[in-house]
C-alpha positions as CSV (number, residue, x, y, z in Angstrom):
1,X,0.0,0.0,0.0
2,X,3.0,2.6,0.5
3,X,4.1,2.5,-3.5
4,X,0.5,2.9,-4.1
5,X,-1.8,5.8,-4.1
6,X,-5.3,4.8,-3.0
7,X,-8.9,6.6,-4.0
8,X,-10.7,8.4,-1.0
9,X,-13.5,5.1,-1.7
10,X,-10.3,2.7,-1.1
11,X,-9.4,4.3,2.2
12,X,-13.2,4.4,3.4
13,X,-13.4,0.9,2.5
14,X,-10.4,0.6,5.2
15,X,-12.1,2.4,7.7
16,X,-15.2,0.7,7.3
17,X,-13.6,-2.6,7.9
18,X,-11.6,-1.5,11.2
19,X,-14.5,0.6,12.9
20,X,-16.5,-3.3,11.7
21,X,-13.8,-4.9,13.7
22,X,-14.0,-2.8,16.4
23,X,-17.7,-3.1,16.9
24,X,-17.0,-6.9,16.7
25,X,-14.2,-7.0,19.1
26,X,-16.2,-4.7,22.2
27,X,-19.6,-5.9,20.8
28,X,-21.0,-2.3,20.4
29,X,-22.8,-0.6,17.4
30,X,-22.5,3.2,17.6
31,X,-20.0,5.0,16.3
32,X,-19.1,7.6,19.0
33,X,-18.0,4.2,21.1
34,X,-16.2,2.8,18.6
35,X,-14.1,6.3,18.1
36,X,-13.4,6.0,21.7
37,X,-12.0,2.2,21.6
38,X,-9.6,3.7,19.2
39,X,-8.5,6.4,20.8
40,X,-8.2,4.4,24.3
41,X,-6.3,1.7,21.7
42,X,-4.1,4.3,20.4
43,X,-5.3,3.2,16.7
44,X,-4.9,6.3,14.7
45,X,-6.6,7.4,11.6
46,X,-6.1,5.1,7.9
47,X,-5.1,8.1,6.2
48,X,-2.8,8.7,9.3
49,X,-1.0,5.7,9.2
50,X,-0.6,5.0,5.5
51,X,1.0,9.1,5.0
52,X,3.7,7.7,7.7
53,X,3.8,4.1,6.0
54,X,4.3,5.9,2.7
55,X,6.7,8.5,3.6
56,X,9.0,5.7,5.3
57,X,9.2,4.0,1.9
58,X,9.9,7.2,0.1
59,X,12.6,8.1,2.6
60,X,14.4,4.4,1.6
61,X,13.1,4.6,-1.8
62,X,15.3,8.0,-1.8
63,X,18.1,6.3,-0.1
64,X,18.5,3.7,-2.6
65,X,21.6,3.4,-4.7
66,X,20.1,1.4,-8.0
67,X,19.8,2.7,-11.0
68,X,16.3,2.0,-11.8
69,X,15.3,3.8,-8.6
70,X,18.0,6.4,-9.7
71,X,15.1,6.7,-12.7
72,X,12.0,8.0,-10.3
73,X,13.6,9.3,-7.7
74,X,12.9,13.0,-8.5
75,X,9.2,12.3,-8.3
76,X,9.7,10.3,-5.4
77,X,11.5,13.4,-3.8
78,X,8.5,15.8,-5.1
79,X,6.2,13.0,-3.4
80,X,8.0,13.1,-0.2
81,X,7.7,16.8,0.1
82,X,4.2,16.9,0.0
83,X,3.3,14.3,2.1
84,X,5.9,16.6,5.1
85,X,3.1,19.5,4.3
């Protein structure tokens, strides 16, 4: 998922399925009590954790000394500085 960029629908459809795991795990159905299992949990936001996830593989994406990765890594860089914004 960190090469890839995902739709706003894709990263819903992540959502959906951890708030539905939630709710399974505590055996609750409204959605203010799920947001609070999270936050107890420390389980931050989808779009939260895949910006880190990404810019970690853009950081040793960047790092890499290979030619083909020589190839992209300008946009990689122009990735990586708008994902620090």
């Amino acid at each position: 998922m960190e090469a890839c960029s995902l739709t706003k629908t894709q990263i819903n459809s992540l959502n959906y399925v951890i708030s539905s795991s939630f709710r399974k795990i505590f055996n609750v159905s409204s959605n203010e009590i799920v947001y609070l299992c999270r936050s107890m949990y420390n389980y931050s936001n989808i779009e939260d954790i895949l910006r880190i996830r990404k810019r970690r593989f853009l950081q040793k994406y960047c790092a890499l000394d290979n030619i083909v990765c020589a190839l992209c890594r300008h946009q990689a860089e122009i990735e990586l500085v708008s994902l620090e914004t």
